[in-house]
C-alpha angles and dihedrals in degrees: 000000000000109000113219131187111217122197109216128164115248094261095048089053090040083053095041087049098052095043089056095050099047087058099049087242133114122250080250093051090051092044088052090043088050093046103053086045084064091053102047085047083063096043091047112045085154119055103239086243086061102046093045079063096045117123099011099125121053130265094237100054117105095220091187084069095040087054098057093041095059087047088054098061096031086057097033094237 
């Protein structure tokens, strides 16, 4: 594995340490954790919830109206 130095001020280390400890893991384990969040973030622009929705409603309703009407009976107004 690719070693990397990393300059961070004494508080961020301080921070990044901590962190790490209180979650039983090592400061390396938290920085490759952090990293392939930020893959899958890329890979995943829409949450899979989202996506799964996706598509369910027509193109050609105006939700916006749909929308008011629904609160219209729902309110009564």
């Amino acid at each position: 594995m690719p070693e990397r130095t990393v300059q961070l001020s004494k508080e961020d280390a301080e921070t990044l340490e901590a962190y790490a400890q209180e979650q039983g893991l090592t400061v390396d384990e938290v920085l490759q954790r952090f990293a392939a969040s930020l893959r899958r973030m890329n890979v995943e622009d829409i949450h899979p919830e989202v996506r799964e929705i996706t598509g369910l409603v027509p193109s050609d309703v105006d939700a916006k109206k749909a929308h008011a009407q629904h609160q219209r009976r729902k309110h009564g107004s």
